[in-house]
C-alpha positions, -999 to +999 in steps of 0.1 A: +084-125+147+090-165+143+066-165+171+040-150+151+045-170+121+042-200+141+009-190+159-009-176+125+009-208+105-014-231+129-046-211+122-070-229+099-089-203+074-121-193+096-095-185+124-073-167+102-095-140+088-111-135+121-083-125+131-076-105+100-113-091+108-104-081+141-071-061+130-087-040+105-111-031+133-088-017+156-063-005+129-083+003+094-057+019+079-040-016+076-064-025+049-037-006+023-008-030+034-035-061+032-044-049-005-016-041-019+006-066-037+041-072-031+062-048-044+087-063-071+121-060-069+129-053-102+103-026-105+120+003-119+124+038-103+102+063-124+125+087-140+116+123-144+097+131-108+083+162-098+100+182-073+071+183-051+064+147-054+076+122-024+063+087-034+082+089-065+045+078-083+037+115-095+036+127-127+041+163-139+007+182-141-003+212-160-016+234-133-007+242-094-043+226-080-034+198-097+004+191-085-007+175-051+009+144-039-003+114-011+024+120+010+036+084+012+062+062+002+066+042-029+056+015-014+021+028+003+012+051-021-022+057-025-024+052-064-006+011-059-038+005-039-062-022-059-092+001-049-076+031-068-072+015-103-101+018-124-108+000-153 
């Protein structure tokens, strides 16, 4: 890991986001851990979540078609992304 930070610590910018280019081209799925901001510490657990929830980010809904969940964890879940958030 040190290794790592060394080599990407002596990149200049251009270098850098080539590289960042070239790792969302082999793994694009990545681009969820690029966008998302740090996740704060002091963020607080949501209380009340729905059994069939497992990111801990769902809310209760009114009907079954509705009550679907991303499947991830709290911290990769699909509504933290920046692309998600509208207005």
């Amino acid at each position: 890991m040190l290794m790592t930070q060394n080599l990407i610590g002596n990149m200049n910018v251009a270098e850098t986001q080539g590289l960042l280019l070239r790792v969302m081209n082999r793994e694009p799925g990545l681009i969820f851990d690029v966008l998302q901001p740090p996740a704060h510490q002091e963020e607080q657990q949501l209380q009340d979540v729905p059994r069939w929830c497992s990111c801990t980010r769902c809310i209760e809904m009114p009907s079954d078609i509705e009550k679907k969940c991303c499947g991830m964890t709290d911290s990769t879940c699909v509504s933290t992304c920046v692309v998600i958030h509208i207005g």
